[in-house]
Each structure stands twice: as C-alpha cells, then as structure tokens.
C-alpha positions, 0 to 999 in steps of 0.5 A: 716149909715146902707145901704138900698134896693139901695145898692141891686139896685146898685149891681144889676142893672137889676132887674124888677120892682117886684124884686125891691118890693120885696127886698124893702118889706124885710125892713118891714117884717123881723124887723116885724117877728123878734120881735117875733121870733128872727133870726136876731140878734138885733144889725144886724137887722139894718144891713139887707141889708148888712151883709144879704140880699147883703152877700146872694147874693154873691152867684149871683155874683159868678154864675150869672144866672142858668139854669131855672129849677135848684133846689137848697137846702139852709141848715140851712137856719135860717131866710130865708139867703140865699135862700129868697134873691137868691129866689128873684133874680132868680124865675125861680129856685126852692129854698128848705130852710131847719132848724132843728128849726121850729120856724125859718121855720115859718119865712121863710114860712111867708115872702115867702108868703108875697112876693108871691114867688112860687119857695119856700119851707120850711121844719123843717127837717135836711138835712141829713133826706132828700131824694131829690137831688139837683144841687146846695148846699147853706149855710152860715156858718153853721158849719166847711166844714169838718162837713158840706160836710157829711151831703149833699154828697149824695144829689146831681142830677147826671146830670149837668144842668148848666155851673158850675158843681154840688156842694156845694156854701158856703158863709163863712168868716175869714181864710179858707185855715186851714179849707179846707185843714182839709176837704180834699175836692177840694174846690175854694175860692173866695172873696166877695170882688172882687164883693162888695166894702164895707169892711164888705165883706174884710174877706168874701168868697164864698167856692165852692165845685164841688160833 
C-alpha cells in the first residue's frame, strides 16, 4: 500500500490549512501532468508521496525554517522535485527551478499555477548559463558531486543570511563516502533516516556543501 498526503501531515504536523491543500492537490495534478508529459516514472507515480514528495522534503528536516526572503535555485528540477514540494513548505522563500528539458519546465510552471504558489519560477536554461546568485543550491541526484559543484560555484550570494552558511543541499542515496572524497569538497552527509522511519530513506542521505 503506497502512503498518501498523511504521511506529509505526520512528518509534518504544522502545516496551515492551505498547505495541506495543496500537498493534497499533488495527488491529482502530477498523475495528470504525467500522462502527457512523462517526469515521473510510470512505476513510481504511484509512489508520489513518498519516494518524491516526502524525499524532497528531507531538505525541511534538515534546515527547518529559512530566513523570509531567502533565495534558493533547485538544478535539474525535472518535474518540480524538490523545489515545489520546498515551495509548499515555506512560501516566504523564492524558489528558481531550472531543467535543460523544456517540456518538464512546462510541468512545473503548470502545477505552480495550480497551486497558486508566488514564490516560484521556472526556466529551461542550464544552471551554468545563469547569472543570479543564490544562498542555497538544491538538487536531487542530478549528476556526481564532483560534476555537479562546478556548474553552481560560482552562484552563491556573499552574504549569509540565515543560521547555516551558504552551499549546496544535495539529496542523494547509495554509498557516498568514495563520491565525496572524488569531489574533494568539505561536504557533511546526513541520513534521512534519522528523520523518517520508512526503509526507502535507509540508503538516502541529504550532502551538505558550505560554498
């Protein structure tokens, strides 16, 4: 039996009346989108709150409120992962989402649009094209930490803003020490499933990267 938006209100048990619309609304609108533009992959569509939605949001358990105003790019955002689930979460934050695929920005400026969420923008552009600076980096899996810290080194506003510096926040599985040490960055990993009991996240970590 594949969880529902509860698990989302269990995890995360003070969320307004409106957020838990809207992480309710993602049941409809993804399996909707995902027919005809394909971001989810068919045999994890099922698995939405879980293995996306609630993964995204190990970002939230890891840094649990951000400065109002904080701006933050999610690279490779495929269908919306994390930055709409984050969006959700904390609307007084400014989410970029960025994917070199077009069609999957298409997604993502749909379901925002659905949802109503102002702090949202979506561009089909690389993350290396862009010009902005961020405070925090997001991304799921996108690449090896060693490829992936090259394209946004260079992103990041000088100025601290909130209790964690500046950096990257990756959320990755698998065995990551080999990868870290190929990367050469001072990078703290820390398991998902210090905050989340189910045993998808066993092997899921969130990689924290001060720039």
């Amino acid at each position: 039996m594949n969880p529902t938006v509860d698990i989302i209100y269990k995890y995360f048990p003070g969320l307004t009346e409106e957020q838990k619309q809207q992480f309710a609304q993602l049941a409809e609108l993804y399996p909707f989108w995902n027919d005809q533009i394909n971001v989810i992959s068919r045999k994890d569509i099922d698995s939405l709150y879980l293995k996306h939605v609630l993964h995204s949001l190990g970002i939230a358990k890891f840094i649990p409120e951000f400065t109002p105003g904080t701006k933050i790019l999610d690279v490779g955002t495929g269908g919306g992962f994390p930055g709409i689930p984050l969006a959700i979460l904390f609307p007084a934050v400014q989410f970029h989402l960025v994917d070199s695929i077009g069609k999957k920005i298409k997604v993502v400026r749909e379901v925002a649009q659905a949802l109503g969420l102002e702090n949202v923008e979506a561009d089909h552009i690389r993350a290396e094209q862009l010009d902005y600076k961020y405070d925090f980096v997001v991304s799921r899996a996108v690449t090896r930490l060693g490829e992936f810290a090259p394209w946004v080194r260079n992103k990041f506003a000088k100025q601290d803003r909130n209790g964690l510096p500046n950096g990257i926040i990756y959320l990755k599985g698998g065995d990551l020490q080999g990868e870290i040490k190929e990367s050469q960055l001072k990078a703290e990993l820390h398991p998902l499933s210090s905050y989340f009991k189910e045993d998808f996240f066993d092997t899921k970590y969130v990689v924290y990267v001060p720039m």
